[in-house]
GUGUSE-353048 format. One record per residue (C-alpha): residue number from 1; residue in one letter; x negated, y negated, z. Coordinates in steps of 0.001 Angstrom, whole numbers. Example, Ala and Ser with C-alpha at 12.3 -4.5 7.8 and 13.67 -1.06 7.14 Angstrom:
GUGUSE-353048
nr; rest; u; v; w
1; A; -12300; 4500; 7800;
2; S; -13670; 1060; 7140;
This chain:
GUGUSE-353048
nr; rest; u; v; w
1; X; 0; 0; 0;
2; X; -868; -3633; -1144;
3; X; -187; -7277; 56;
4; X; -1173; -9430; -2669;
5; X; -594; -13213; -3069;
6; X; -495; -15565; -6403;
7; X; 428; -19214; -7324;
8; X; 1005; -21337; -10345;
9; X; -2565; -22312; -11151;
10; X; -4335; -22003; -8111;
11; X; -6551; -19010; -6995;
12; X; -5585; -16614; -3920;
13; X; -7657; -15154; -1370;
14; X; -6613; -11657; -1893;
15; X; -6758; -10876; 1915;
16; X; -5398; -7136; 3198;
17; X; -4284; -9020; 6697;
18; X; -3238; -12845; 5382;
19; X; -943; -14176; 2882;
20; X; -3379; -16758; 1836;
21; X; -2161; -20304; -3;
22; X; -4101; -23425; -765;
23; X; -552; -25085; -1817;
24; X; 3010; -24216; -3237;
25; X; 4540; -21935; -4177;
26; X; 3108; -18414; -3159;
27; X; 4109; -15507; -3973;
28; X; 4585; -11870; -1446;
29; X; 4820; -7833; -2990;
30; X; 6418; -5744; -651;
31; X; 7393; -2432; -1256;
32; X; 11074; -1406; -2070;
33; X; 12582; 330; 1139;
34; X; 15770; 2423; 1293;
35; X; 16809; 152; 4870;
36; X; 16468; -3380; 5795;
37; X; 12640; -4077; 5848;
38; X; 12013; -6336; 9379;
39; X; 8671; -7505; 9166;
40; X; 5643; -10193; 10086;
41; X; 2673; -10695; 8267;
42; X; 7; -12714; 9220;
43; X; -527; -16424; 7473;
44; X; -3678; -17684; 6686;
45; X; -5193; -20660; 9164;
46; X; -4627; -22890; 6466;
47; X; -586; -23281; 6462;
48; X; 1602; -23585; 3267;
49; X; 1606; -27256; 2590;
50; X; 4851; -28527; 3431;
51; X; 5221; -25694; 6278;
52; X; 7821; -26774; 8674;
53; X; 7813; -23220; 10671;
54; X; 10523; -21828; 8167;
55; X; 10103; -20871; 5176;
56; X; 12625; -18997; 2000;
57; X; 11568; -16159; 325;
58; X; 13096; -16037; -3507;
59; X; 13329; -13107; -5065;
60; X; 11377; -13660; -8780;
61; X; 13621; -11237; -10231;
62; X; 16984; -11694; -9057;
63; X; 17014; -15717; -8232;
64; X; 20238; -14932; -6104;
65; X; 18585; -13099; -3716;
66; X; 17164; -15826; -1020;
67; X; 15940; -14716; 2847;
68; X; 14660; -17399; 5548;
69; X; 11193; -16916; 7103;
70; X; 10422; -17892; 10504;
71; X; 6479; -18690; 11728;
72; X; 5788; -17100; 14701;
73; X; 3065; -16237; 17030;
74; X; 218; -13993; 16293;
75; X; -1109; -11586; 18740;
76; X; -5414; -11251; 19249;
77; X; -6616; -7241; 19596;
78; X; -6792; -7635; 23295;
79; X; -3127; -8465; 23338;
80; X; -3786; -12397; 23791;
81; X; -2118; -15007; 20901;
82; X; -4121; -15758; 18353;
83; X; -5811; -18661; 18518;
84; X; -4683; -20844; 15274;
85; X; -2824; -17502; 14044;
86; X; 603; -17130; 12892;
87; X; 2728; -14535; 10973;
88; X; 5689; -14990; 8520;
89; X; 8557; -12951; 9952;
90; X; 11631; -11846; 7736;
91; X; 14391; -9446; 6964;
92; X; 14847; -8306; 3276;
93; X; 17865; -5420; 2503;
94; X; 17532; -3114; -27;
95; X; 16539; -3879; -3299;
96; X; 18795; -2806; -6472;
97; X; 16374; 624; -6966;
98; X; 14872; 2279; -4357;
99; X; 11670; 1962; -5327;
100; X; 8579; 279; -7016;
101; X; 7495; -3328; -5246;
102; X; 9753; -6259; -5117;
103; X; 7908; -10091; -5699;
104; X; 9615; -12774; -3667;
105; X; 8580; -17064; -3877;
106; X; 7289; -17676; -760;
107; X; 8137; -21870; -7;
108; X; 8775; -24172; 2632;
109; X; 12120; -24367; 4033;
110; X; 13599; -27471; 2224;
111; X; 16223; -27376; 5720;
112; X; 16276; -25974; 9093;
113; X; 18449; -23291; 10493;
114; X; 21361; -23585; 12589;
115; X; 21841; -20638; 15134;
116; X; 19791; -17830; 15757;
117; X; 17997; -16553; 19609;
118; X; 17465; -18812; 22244;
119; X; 16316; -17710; 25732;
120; X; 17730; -18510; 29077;
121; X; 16295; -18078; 32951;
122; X; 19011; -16134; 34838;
123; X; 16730; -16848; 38041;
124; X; 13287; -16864; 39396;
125; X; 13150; -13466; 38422;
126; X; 14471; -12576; 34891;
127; X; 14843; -14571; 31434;
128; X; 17658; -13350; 29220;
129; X; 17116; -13372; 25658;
130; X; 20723; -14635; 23255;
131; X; 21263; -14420; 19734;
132; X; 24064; -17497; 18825;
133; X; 24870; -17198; 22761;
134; X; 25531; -13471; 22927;
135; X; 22994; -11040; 25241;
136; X; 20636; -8969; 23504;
137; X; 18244; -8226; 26471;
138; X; 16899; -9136; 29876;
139; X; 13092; -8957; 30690;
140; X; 12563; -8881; 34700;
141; X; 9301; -10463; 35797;
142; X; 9742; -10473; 39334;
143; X; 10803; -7997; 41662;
144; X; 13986; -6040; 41720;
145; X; 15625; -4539; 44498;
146; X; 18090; -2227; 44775;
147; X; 19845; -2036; 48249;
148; X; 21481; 1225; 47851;
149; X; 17987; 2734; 47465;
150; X; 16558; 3571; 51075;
151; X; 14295; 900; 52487;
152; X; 11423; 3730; 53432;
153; X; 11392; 4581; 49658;
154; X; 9174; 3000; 47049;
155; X; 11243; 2981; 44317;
156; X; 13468; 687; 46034;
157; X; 11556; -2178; 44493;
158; X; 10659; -2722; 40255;
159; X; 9307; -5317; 38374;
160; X; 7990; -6008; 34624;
161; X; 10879; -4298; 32978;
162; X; 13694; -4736; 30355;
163; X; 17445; -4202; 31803;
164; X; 19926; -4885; 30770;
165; X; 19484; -4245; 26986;
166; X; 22785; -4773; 25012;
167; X; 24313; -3203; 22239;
168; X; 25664; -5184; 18783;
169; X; 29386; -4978; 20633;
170; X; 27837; -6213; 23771;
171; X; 28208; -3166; 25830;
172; X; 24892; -2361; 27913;
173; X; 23106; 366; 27049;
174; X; 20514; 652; 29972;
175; X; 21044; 1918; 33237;
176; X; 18354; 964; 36168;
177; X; 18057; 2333; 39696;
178; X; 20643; 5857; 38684;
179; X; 21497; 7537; 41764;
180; X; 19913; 10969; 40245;
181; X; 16586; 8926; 39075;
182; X; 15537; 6143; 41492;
183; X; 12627; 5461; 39327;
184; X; 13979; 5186; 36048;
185; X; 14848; 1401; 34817;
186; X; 15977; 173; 31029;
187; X; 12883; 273; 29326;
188; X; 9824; 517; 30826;
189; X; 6389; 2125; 30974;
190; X; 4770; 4179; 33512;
191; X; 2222; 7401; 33930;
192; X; 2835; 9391; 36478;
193; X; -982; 10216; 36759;
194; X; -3105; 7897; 36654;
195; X; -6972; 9003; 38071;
196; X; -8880; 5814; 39391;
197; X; -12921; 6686; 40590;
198; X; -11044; 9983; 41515;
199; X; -7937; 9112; 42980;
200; X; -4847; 9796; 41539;
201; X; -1812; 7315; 41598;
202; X; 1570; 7678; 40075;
203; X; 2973; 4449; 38693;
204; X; 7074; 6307; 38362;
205; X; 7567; 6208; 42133;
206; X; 4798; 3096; 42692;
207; X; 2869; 5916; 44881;
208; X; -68; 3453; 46115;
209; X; 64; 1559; 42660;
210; X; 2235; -747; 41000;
211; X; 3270; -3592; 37829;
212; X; 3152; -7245; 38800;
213; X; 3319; -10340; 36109;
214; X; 401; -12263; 36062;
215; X; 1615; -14915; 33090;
216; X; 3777; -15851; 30306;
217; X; 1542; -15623; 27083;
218; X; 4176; -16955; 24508;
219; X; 7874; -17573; 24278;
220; X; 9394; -18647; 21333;
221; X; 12776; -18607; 19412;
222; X; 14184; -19261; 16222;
223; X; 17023; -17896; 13436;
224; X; 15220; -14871; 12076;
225; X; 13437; -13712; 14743;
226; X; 12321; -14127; 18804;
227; X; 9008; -13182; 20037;
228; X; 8285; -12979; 24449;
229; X; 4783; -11874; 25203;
230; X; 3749; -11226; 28866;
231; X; 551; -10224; 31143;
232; X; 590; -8035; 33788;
233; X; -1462; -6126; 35764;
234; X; -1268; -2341; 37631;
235; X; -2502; -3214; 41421;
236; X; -4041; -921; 43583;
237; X; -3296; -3164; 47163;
238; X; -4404; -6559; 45787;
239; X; -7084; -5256; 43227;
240; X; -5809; -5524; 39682;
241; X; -7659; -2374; 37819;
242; X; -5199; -2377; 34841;
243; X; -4401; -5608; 32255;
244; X; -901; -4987; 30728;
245; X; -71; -7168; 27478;
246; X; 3381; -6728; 26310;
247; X; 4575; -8086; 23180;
248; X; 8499; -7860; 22287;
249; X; 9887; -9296; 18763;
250; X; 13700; -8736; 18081;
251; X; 15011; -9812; 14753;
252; X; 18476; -10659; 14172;
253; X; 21370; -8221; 13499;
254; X; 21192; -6464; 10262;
255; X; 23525; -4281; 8333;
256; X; 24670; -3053; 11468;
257; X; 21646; -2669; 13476;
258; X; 19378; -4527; 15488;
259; X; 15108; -3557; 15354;
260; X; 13290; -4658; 18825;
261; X; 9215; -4075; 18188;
262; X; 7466; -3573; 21786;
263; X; 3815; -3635; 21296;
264; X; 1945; -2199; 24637;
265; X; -1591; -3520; 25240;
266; X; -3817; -1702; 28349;
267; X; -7221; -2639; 29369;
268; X; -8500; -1271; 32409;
269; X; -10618; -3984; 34164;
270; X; -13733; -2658; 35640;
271; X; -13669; 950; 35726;
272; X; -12484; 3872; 33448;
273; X; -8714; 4859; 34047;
274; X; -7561; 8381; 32755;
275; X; -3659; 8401; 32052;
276; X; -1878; 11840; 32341;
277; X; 1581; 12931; 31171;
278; X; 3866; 15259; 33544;
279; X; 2950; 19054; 33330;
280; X; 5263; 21022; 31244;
281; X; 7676; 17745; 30253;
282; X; 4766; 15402; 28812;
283; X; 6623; 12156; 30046;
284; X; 4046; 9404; 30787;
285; X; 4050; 6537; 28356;
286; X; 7084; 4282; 27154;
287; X; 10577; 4844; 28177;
288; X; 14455; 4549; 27545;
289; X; 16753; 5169; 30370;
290; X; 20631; 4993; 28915;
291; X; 24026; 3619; 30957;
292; X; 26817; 5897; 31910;
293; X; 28418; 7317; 29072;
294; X; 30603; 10384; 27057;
295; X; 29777; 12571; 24391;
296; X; 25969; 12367; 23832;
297; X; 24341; 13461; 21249;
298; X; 20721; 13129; 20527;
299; X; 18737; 13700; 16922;
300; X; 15160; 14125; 16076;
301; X; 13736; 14326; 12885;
302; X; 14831; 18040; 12825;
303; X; 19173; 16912; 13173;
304; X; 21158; 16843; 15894;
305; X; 19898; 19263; 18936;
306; X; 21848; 20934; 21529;
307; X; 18928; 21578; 24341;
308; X; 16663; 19322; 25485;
309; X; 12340; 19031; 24353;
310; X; 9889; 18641; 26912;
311; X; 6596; 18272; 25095;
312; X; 7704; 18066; 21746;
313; X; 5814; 15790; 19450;
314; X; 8198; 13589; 17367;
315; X; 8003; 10694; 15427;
316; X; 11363; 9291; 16629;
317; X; 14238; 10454; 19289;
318; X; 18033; 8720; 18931;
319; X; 20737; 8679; 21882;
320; X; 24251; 8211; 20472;
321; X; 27048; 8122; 23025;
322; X; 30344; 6219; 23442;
323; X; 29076; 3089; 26353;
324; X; 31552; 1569; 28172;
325; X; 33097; -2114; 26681;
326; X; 32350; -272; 22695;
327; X; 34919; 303; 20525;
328; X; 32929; 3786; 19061;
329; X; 29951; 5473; 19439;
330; X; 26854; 3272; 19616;
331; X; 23029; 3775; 20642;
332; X; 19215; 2955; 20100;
333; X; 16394; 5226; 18359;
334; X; 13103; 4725; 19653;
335; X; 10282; 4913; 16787;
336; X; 6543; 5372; 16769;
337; X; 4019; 3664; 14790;
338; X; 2621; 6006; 11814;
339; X; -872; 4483; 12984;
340; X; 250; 5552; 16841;
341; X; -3056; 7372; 18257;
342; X; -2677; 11002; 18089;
343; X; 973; 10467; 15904;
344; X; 3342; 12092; 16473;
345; X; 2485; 12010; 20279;
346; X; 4825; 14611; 22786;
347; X; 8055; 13409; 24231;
348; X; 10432; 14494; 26509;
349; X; 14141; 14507; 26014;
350; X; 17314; 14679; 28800;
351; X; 20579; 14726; 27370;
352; X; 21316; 13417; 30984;
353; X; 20048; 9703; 29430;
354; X; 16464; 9501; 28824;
355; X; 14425; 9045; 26372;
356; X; 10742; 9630; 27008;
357; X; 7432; 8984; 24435;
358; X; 4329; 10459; 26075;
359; X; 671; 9452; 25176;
360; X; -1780; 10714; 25871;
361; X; -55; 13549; 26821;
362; X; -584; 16718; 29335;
363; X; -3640; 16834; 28506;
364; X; -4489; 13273; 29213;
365; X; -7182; 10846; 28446;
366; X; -10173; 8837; 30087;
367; X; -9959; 4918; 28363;
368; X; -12956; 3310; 28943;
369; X; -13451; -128; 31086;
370; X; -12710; -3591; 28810;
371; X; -11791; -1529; 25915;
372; X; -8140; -2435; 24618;
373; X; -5466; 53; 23735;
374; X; -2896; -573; 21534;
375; X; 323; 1293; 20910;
376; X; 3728; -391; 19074;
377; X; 6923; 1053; 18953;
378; X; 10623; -160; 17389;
379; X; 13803; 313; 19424;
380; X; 16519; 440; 16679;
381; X; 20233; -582; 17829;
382; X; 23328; 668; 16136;
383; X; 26299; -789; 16309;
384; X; 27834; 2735; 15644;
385; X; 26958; 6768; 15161;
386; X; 24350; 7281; 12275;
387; X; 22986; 10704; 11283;
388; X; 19408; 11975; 10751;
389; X; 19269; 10240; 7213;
390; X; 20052; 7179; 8540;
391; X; 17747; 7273; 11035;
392; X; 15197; 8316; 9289;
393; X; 15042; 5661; 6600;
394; X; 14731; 3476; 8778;
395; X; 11981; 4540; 10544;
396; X; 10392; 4765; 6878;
397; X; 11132; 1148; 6928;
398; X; 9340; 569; 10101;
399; X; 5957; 2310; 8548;
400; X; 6277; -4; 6079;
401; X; 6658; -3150; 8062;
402; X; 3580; -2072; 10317;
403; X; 1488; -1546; 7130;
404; X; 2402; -5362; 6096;
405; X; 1529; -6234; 9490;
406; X; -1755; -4441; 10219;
407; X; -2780; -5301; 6288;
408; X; -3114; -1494; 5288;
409; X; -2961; 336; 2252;
């Protein structure tokens, strides 16, 4: 795969990771996709002249087909922005065949957008994120507590998580503190072996180790797309030995669905760390916990299954259920980079409500001290049941997007 970037009479830096323009117009290939392609790829230092932040992409050969483009914020390798960095983010639907590369004018917006995601603080401890004023997720920075969880028991208290995440009919589908899983909130990450100069810590129940935000790194909002990046760190008592950069971009609802990228960043600070899935199940890594709900059905790349998969590797898991304030059956996928170290990694699967991508795995890993690494991941909302095709193209569309984004061929 190719990124490659033209203008009338002016020569192009034919960059893998920029789309490169000394003035307008440019020009952007992306390949044909079979679902709405949601992607970002990074502009040049040196903006499009005219650049306002938003931009339209034309399609060369069909003039009627017209998308806005929204700058946003790059992110550095160690999970950082990018100093003086930005990407072009857009949504393009299918193309007319379902194949080949499609050429699309790449100009400054001649207006701005009305509408689009805006981002409100509920209190000192959560910021909700709204598209045109309705909920699409809640990120909790400070610390959570559940009273109905005993007060001698650590996972009465969670922070640096996202609950509650909301369907495209507004129903939540997230459940945090479930009486049968104390541990389990929304969407979150956590090992539950994590070996420290010998001594083993388990961040599911915060056994002697736990997530605290450190900083914001970006916020920003806009009608095609939202991007919130945070730092945290895993403390041991008041010694941070893990940095945790987390990087969440939603785009707007598309064709009935809704793509959330979550890009994980660890680095452990002074020290190797070795990270361990669960014997026998493999959870350990990123996680979906689901609300209260009838008739669930999950499907892998294999169809619909009937049992659940501990250790199973998988490039993508989906819960479909009917949730409570939905007029049908709705859910979320969760997808894996194709570029995902050691793809597809082992997950586990509960029909009881989770959703649970391992890495490294049962066998676990040793990540050296100051080294960054990196794993991304889409959570795909549907606004009603899909089936393994569905699904399925558009995680192919997701590949594709991270391609454009990483520069790749």
């Amino acid at each position: 795969m190719q990124l490659k970037t033209v203008a009338l009479g002016v020569v192009f830096v034919i960059a893998p990771r920029m789309l490169v323009a000394e003035e307008t117009p440019a020009w952007i290939n992306v390949p044909n996709t079979k679902a709405p392609l949601h992607f970002a790829v990074p502009l040049a230092e040196k903006p499009i002249s005219g650049q306002s932040g938003l931009f339209r992409l034309t399609e060369t050969d069909h003039a009627e087909v017209a998308v806005l483009g929204q700058r946003i914020a790059a992110m550095a390798a160690d999970g950082t922005a990018a100093a003086g960095k930005a990407c072009l983010a857009a949504s393009i639907s299918p193309g007319a065949s379902n194949s080949g590369t499609r050429r699309f004018r790449v100009e400054a917006s001649p207006s701005q957008a009305s509408g689009g995601f805006s981002f409100r603080e509920v209190n000192d401890k959560s910021l909700e994120l709204l598209d045109d004023g309705k909920p699409v997720l809640v990120y909790n920075h400070g610390v959570i507590t559940n009273a109905s969880v005993p007060k001698n028991d650590a996972r009465r208290n969670r922070a640096c998580f996202v609950h509650p995440l909301y369907g495209l009919n507004g129903e939540v589908l997230t459940d945090s503190f479930p009486k049968d899983h104390y541990h389990h909130h929304g969407i979150f990450w956590a090992w539950s072996h994590i070996v420290i100069d010998g001594q083993e810590y388990d961040l599911w129940v915060s056994n002697k180790i736990e997530q605290r935000f450190v900083r914001w790194i970006c916020r920003e909002s806009g009608p095609v797309a939202a991007v919130l990046a945070v730092e945290n760190g895993w403390f041991v008592g008041d010694k941070k030995v893990m940095i945790e950069r987390i990087w969440f971009r939603a785009y707007r609802a598309h064709d009935g669905a809704r793509p959330l990228d979550i890009t994980l960043v660890l680095i452990p600070v002074d020290r190797p760390i070795t990270l361990r899935g669960a014997e026998g199940k493999s959870y350990g890594g990123i996680n979906l916990r689901f609300a209260p709900r009838t008739d669930t059905v999950i499907t892998v790349p294999t169809g619909r299954t009937t049992e659940d998969l501990p250790d199973t590797r998988l490039a993508w898991a989906d819960l479909t259920a009917r949730f409570a304030g939905a007029p049908g059956p709705s859910g979320a996928a969760l997808f894996v980079d194709p570029k995902h170290p050691d793809f597809p990694p082992p997950w586990l699967t509960r029909h009881y409500g989770i959703l649970c991508c391992g890495y490294p795995g049962v066998q676990g890993k040793t990540f050296p001290a100051g080294e960054p690494v990196r794993l991304n991941y889409r959570v795909w909302i549907h606004q009603s049941a899909v089936d393994v095709a569905e699904i399925q193209r558009a995680f192919e569309a997701y590949g594709v997007a991270r391609a454009l984004e990483d520069g790749s061929k």
